[in-house]
C-alpha positions as CSV (number, residue, x, y, z in Angstrom):
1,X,-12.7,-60.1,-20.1
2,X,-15.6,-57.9,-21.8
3,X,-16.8,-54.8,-23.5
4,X,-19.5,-53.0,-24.2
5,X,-21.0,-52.8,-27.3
6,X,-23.9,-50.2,-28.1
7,X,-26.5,-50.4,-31.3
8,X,-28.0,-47.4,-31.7
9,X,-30.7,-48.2,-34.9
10,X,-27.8,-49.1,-37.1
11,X,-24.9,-47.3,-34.8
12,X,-21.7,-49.5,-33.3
13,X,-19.8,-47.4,-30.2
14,X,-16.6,-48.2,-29.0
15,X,-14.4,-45.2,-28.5
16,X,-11.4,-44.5,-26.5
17,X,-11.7,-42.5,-23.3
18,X,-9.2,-41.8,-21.0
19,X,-9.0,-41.3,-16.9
20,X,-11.1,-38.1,-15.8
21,X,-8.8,-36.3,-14.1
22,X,-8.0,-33.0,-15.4
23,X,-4.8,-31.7,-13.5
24,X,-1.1,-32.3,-13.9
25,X,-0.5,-35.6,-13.3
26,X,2.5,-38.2,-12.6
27,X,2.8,-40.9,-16.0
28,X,5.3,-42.9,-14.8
29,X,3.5,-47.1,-14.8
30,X,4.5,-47.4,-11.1
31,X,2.8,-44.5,-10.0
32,X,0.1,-44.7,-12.3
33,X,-1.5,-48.4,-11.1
34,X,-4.6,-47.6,-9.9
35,X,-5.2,-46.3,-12.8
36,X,-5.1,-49.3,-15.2
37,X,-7.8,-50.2,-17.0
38,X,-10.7,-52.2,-15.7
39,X,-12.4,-54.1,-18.7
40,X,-16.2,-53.7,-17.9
41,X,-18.3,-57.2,-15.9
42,X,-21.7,-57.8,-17.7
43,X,-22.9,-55.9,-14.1
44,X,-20.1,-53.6,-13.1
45,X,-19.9,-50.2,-13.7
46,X,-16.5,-49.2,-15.0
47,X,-13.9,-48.4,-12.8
48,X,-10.5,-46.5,-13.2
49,X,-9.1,-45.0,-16.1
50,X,-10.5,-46.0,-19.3
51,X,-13.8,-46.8,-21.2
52,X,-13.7,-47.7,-24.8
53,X,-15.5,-46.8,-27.1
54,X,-15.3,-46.1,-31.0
55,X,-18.0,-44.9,-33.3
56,X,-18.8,-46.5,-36.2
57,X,-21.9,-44.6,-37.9
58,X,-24.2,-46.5,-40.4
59,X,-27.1,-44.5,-40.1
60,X,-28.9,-41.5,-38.6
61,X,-32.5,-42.6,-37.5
62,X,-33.4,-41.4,-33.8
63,X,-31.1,-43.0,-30.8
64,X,-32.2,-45.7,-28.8
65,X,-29.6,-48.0,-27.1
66,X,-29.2,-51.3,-25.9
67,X,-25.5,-51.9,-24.1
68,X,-24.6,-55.6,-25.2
69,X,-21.4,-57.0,-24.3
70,X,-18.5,-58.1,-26.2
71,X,-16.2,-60.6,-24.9
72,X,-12.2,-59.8,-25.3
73,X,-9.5,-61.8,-25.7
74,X,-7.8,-60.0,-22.7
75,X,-6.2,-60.9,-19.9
76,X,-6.7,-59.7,-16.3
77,X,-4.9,-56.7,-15.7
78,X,-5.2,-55.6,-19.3
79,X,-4.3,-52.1,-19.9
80,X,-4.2,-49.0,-22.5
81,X,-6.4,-49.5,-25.0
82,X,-6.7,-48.2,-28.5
83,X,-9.1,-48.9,-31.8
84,X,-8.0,-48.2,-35.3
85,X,-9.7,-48.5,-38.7
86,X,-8.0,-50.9,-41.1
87,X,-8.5,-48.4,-44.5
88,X,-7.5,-51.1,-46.6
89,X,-10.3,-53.7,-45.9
90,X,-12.6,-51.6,-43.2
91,X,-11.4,-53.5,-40.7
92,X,-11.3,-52.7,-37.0
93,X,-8.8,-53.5,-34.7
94,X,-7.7,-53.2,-31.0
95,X,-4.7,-53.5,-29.5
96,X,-3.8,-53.2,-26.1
97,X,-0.9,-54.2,-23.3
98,X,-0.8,-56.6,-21.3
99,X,1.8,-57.7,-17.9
100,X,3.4,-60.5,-16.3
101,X,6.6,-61.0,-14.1
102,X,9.1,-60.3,-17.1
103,X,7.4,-57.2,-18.4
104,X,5.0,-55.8,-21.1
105,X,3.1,-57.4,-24.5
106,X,1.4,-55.2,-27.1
107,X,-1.3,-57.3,-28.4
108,X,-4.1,-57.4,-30.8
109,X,-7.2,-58.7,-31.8
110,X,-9.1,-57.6,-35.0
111,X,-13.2,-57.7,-34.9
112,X,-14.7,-59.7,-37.2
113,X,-18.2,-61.0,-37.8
114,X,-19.5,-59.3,-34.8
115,X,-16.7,-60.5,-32.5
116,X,-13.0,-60.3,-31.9
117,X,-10.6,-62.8,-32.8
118,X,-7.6,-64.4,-31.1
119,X,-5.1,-62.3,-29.4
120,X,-1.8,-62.0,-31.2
121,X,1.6,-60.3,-30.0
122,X,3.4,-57.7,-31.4
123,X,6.2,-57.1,-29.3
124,X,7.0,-57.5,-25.8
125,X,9.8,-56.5,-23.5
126,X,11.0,-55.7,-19.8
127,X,12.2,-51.9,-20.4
128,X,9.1,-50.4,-21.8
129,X,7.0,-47.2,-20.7
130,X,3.6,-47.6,-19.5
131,X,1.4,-45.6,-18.2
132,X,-2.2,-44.7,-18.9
133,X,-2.1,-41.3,-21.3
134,X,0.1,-42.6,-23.6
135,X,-0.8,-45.8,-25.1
136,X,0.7,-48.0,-27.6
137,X,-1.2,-48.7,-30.5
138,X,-1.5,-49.9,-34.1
139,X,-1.4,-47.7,-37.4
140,X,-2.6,-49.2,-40.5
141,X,-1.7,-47.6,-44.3
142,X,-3.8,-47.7,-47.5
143,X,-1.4,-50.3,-48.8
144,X,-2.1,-53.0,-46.2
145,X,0.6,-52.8,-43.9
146,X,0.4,-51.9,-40.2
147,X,3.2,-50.0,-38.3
148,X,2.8,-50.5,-34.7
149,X,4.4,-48.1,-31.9
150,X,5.4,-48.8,-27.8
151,X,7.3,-47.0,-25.7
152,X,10.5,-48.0,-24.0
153,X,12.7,-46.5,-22.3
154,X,16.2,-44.8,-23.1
155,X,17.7,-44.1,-19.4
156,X,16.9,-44.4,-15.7
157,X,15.4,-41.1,-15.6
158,X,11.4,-41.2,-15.3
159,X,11.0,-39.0,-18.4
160,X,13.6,-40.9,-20.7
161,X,11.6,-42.6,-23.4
162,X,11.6,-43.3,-26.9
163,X,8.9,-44.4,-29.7
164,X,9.9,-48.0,-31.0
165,X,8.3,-49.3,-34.0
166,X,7.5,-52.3,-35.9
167,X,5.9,-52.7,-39.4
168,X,3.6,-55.7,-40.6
169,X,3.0,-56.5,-44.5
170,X,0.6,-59.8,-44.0
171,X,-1.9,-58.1,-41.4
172,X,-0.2,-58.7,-38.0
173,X,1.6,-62.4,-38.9
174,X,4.8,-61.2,-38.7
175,X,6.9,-57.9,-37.6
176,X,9.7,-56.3,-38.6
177,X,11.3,-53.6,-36.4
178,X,12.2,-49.9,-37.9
179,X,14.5,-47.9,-36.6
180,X,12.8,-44.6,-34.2
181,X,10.9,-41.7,-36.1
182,X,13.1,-39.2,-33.9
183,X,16.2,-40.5,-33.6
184,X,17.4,-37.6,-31.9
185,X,20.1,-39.6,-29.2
186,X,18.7,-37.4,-26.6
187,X,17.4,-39.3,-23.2
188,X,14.2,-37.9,-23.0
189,X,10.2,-37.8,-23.8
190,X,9.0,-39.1,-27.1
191,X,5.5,-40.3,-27.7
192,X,1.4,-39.1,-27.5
193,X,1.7,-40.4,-31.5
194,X,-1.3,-40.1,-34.1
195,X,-1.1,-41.1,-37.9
196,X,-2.1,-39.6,-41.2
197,X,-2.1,-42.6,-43.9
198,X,-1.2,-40.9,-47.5
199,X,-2.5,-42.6,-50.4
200,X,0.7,-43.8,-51.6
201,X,0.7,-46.4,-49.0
202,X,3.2,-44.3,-46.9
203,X,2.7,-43.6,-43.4
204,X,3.0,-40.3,-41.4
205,X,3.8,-40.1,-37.6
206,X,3.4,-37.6,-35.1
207,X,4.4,-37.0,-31.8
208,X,5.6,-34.6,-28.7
209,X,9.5,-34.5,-28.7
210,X,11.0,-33.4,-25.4
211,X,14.6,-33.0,-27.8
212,X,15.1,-29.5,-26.5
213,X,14.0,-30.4,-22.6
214,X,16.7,-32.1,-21.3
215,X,17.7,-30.0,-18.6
216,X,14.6,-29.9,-16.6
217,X,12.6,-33.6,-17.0
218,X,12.1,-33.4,-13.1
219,X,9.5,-30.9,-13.7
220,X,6.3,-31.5,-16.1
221,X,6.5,-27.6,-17.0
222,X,9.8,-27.7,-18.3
223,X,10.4,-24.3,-16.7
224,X,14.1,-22.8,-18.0
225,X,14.9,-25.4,-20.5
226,X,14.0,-25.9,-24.3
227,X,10.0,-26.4,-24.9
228,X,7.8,-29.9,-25.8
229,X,8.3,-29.8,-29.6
230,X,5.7,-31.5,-32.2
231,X,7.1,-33.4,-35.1
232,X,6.6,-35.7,-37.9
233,X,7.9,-38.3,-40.2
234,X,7.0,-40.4,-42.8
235,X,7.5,-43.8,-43.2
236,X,7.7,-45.5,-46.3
237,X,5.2,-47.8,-46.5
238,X,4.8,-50.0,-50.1
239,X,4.7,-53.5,-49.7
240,X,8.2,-54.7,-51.3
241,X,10.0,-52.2,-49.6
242,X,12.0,-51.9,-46.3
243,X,9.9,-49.8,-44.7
244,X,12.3,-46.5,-44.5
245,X,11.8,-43.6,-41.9
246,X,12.5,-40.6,-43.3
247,X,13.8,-37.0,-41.3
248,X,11.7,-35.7,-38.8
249,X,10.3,-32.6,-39.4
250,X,9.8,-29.7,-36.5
251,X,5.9,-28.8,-36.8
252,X,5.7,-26.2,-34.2
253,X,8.8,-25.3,-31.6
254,X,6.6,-25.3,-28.4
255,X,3.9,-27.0,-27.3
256,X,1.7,-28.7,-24.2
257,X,3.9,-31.4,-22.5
258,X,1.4,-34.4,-22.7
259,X,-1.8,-34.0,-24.1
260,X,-2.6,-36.5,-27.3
261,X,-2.0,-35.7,-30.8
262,X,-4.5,-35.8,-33.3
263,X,-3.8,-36.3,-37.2
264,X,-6.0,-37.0,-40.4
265,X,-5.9,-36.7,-43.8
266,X,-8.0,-34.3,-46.1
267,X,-8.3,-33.6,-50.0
268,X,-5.6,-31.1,-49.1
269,X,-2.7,-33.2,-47.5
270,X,-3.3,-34.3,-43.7
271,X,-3.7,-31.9,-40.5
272,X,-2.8,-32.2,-37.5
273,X,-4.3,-30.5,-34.3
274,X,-2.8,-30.3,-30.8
275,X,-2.5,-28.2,-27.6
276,X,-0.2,-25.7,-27.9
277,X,1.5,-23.7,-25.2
278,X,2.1,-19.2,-25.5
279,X,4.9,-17.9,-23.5
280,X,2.3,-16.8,-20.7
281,X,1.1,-20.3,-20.4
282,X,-1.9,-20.1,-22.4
283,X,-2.6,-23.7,-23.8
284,X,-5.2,-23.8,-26.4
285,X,-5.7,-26.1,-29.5
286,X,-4.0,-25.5,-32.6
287,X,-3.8,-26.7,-36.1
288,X,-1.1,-27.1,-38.5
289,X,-1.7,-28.2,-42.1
290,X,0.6,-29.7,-45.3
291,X,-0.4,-27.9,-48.2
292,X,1.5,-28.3,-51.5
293,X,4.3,-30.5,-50.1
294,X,4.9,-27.8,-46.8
295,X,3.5,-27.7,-43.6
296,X,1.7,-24.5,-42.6
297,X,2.8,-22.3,-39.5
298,X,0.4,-23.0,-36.2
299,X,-2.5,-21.0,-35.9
300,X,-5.3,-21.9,-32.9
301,X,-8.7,-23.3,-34.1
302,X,-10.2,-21.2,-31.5
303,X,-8.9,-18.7,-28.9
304,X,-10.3,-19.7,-25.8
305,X,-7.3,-18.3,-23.4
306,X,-7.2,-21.2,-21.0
307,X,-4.2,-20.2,-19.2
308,X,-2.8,-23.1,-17.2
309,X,1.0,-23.2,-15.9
310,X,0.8,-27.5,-16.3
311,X,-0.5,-29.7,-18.6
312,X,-4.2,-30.5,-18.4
313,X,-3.5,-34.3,-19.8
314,X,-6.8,-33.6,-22.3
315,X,-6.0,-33.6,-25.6
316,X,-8.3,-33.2,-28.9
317,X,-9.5,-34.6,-31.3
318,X,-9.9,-34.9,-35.3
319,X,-12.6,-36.2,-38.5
320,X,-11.6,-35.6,-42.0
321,X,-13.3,-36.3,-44.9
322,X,-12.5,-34.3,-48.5
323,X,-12.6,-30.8,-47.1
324,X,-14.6,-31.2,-44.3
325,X,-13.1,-30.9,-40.8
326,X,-14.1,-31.5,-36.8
327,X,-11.9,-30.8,-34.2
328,X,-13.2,-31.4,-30.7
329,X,-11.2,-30.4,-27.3
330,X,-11.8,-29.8,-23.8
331,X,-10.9,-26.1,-21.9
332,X,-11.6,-24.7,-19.1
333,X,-11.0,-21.2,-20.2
334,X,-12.5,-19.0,-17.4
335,X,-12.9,-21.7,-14.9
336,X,-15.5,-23.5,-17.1
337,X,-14.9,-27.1,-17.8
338,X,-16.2,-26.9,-21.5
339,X,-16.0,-29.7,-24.3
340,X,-16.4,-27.5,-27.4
341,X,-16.5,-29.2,-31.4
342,X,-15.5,-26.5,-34.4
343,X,-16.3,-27.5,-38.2
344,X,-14.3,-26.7,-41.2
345,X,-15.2,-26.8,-44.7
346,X,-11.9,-26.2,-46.3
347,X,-9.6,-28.9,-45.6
348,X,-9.0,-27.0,-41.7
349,X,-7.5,-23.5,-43.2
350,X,-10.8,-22.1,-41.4
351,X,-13.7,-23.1,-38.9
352,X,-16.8,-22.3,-37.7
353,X,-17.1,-20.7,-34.2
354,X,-17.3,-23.5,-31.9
355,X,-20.1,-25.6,-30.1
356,X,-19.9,-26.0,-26.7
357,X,-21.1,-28.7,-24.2
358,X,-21.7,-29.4,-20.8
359,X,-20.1,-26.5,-19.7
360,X,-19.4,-26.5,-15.8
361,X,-19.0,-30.2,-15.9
362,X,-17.2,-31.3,-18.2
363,X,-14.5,-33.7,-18.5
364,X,-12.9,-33.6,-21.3
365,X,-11.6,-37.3,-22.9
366,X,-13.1,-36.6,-26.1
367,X,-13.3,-38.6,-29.6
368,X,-15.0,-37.7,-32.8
369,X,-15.9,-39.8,-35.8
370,X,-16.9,-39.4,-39.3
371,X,-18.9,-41.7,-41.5
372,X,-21.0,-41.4,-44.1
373,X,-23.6,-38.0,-43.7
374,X,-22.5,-37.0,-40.5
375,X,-20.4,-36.9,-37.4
376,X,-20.3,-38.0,-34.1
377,X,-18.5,-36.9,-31.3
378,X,-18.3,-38.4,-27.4
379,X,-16.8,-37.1,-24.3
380,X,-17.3,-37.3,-20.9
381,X,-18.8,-35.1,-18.0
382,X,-19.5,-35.4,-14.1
383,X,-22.6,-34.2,-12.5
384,X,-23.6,-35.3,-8.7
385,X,-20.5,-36.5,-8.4
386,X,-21.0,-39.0,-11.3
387,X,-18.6,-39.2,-14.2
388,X,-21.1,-39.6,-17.5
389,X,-20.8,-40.8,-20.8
390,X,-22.1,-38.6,-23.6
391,X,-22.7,-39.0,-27.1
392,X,-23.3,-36.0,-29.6
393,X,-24.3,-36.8,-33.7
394,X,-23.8,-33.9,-36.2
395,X,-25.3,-33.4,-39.4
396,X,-23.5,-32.9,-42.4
397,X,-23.3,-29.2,-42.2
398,X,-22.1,-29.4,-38.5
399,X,-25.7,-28.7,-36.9
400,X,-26.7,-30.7,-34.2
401,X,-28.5,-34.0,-34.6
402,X,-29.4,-35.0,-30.9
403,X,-27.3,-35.8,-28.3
404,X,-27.2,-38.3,-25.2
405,X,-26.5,-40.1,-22.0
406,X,-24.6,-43.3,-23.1
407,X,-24.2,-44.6,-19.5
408,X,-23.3,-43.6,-15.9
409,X,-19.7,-44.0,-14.6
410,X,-18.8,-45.3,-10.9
411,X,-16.1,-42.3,-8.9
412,X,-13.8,-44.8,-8.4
C-alpha cells in the first residue's frame, strides 16, 4: 500500500477527502463497496472515494510540488481514512479500517521520521458500521491520551448505530473501553464525530444524534418524525483517572442528517460548525460556540439559502488559533457548486464575508489547516469531466496567498 506525499518548499499535504458525489446517498458498508478506498499505485490515478491528504504548513515561499510516495502499513482493501495531530508531542497519526471474513479492525500507524510505523489495532469486531462518510478515527488530548471512536451497530435496522469508544494513556499500547457519549438506549443514528481537546486534558465529542428520529429511519429526510440533533460530551481525560463521560448536551435541536462535524478550540472555549437544516429545508453552515462555561444558540456563518430537501453528504470544515477562525464548506445555493472559506477574528462570534471558489464546478470535500502565519485550505472540483485536486494558502489576515492544481483525479 501507498500514499502520496507532496513538498511544497517546506509544505507536507496529506488531507482527508471524501467521495465526490454531492446527492443523497445510501451509507450502509454493503451498499457502499465500490466506494472503498483505493490507496494510490506509484502510477495510478486514484480511484473511488477517498484521497488523503493533510496539511502541515512550515513555510510560505511560492508553490512548487513534487508528489513522492509514502508507503502504508495497509492492507488491501483498506478503508476510511482519517489524520489527526497528536497536540501533546506534534505527532501525526492515521488510522484507518481494515476487513476480513470475521469483520472489521480500526488500526493505526503514527508517522515518524518521514515514514509511518507499524500498524497496531485498536479494536475489531463483526457488528460494526462501515461505510465511507463516516469514518472511525482517533482523538488525541493535551494530556497524552487518545480516545478512539467506531461505529457499531445497535439493531437490524440500516440506520441503528451507536458511537463506541476506547481510551489509551501510553499512546496506542493498550485500550480501555468507555461506555457511549449518548447513551440515549434509542436504536438509531449516532456518529459524523469531531473533537475539541481542552487544556485540562479533557476531551470533548461531538456528533449527529438521530434520538428524536426513530419513527422514520427508512427515509434519509426524516420527514414526520423528530429532527437529526447535534450534541456533545466531555470526557474526562487526566491520566490516573477512569476516563468518565459526562451528560450529553443538546447543541442545536435540528440539523442536516449526515454531513461531518467540525470542532476546534479557540482562546474563547471550542466552536463547533455544522450544516444545519430550517424548516423549509434550507441547509446552510452554522456555528455554535461555548463562552463562559455555556454554549451559544446557532446562528449561520453565512446565509447562502441552499435549499435542498436531502442531505448533500458535504460537510465543513474548521482552523482555530487564539481568536482567529476559518470555516470552509461547500453550497450550491442557486445551482452553483461553490466551495466558499469565511475568516473570523473573534474567537467565531463574527466573520468576514466569504471567499468563494471554483464556482460551477465545485465539489465540495473540503479541509482547512492552520499553522504558523497562515492557512491553507483544499477541496475538490471537476472540470471536463475530471475530478481535481485544489490547494488554496491564506495569509494571516485571510487574503489570498496563491492557489493550485495539486493533481488530476480519474471518474471512476
Amino acid at each position: 500500500m501507498d500514499w502520496r506525499r507532496a513538498d511544497f518548499d517546506g509544505w507536507f499535504i496529506m488531507n482527508l477527502h471524501l467521495n465526490s458525489r454531492t446527492d443523497c446517498i445510501d451509507r450502509e458498508s454493503s451498499s457502499m463497496t465500490p466506494h472503498k478506498i483505493k490507496f494510490r499505485a506509484a502510477t495510478d490515478p486514484l480511484r473511488h472515494g477517498f484521497v488523503a491528504i493533510a496539511l502541515w504548513l512550515v513555510s510560505f515561499s511560492p508553490l512548487a510540488a513534487e508528489l513522492q510516495m509514502i508507503d502504508l502499513p495497509a492492507s488491501a482493501g483498506a478503508l476510511a481514512p482519517r489524520l489527526t495531530l497528536d497536540p501533546g508531542d506534534g505527532s501525526t497519526v492515521l488510522s484507518w479500517l481494515e476487513t476480513d471474513d470475521t469483520g472489521h479492525a480500526l488500526r493505526y500507524s503514527v508517522f515518524i521520521d518521514g515514514s509511518f510505523g507499524p500498524a497496531q489495532t485498536i479494536a475489531s469486531g463483526s457488528d460494526w458500521f462501515v461505510n465511507w462518510a463516516d469514518t472511525p478515527g482517533l482523538h488525541p488530548a493535551t494530556d497524552g491520551s487518545w480516545t478512539a471512536h467506531w461505529l457499531a451497530k445497535s439493531a437490524d435496522s440500516t440506520y441503528a448505530y451507536d458511537i463506541e469508544l476506547a481510551r489509551s494513556t501510553d499512546r496506542g499500547a493498550s485500550w480501555t473501553r468507555l461506555p457511549n457519549p449518548h447513551r440515549d438506549g434509542t436504536n438509531t443514528e449516532h456518529g459524523f464525530v469531531s473533537h475539541f481537546a481542552e487544556a485540562d486534558g479533557s476531551l470533548g465529542l461531538v456528533w449527529l444524534d438521530g434520538r428524536n428520529t426513530q419513527a422514520s429511519h427508512a427515509e434519509h429526510d426524516h420527514a414526520g418524525a423528530g429532527a437529526m440533533t447535534l450534541r456533545s460530551a466531555t470526557i474526562g481525560m487526566t491520566i490516573g483517572t477512569t476516563g468518565e463521560v459526562g451528560a450529553s448536551i443538546e447543541l442545536d435541536s435540528r440539523v442536516c442528517d449526515c454531513c461531518q462535524t467540525a470542532s476546534a478550540m479557540t482562546a474563547l472555549g471550542p466552536v463547533v460548525v455544522y450544516r444545519d437544516r430550517s424548516a423549509d429545508e434550507i441547509r446552510d453552515i452554522a456555528i455554535v460556540r461555548r463562552v463562559d462555561g455555556r454554549w451559544t444558540e446557532p446562528t449561520l456563518i453565512h446565509a447562502d439559502g441552499w435549499q435542498i430537501s436531502g442531505c448533500p453528504v458535504n460537510g465543513p470544515a474548521l482552523a482555530a488559533d487564539g481568536y482567529r477562525v476559518a470555516a470552509a464548506w461547500f453550497t450550491m445555493a442557486a445551482d452553483t457548486p461553490t466551495v466558499k472559506i469565511a475568516f473570523s477574528n473573534d474567537a467565531g462570534a463574527s466573520f468576514a464575508t466569504p471567499q468563494e471558489f471554483s464556482p460551477g464546478a465545485a465539489i465540495g470535500r473540503v479541509d482547512l489547516i492552520r499553522h504558523g502565519r497562515g492557512w491553507a485550505m483544499s477541496w475538490m472540483e471537476q472540470t471536463e469531466g475530471q475530478g481535481r485536486l485544489q490547494l488554496a494558502r491564506f495569509n494571516d489576515d485571510g487574503s489570498l496567498l496563491d492557489r493550485r492544481e495539486l493533481t488530476r483525479l480519474d471518474g471512476g
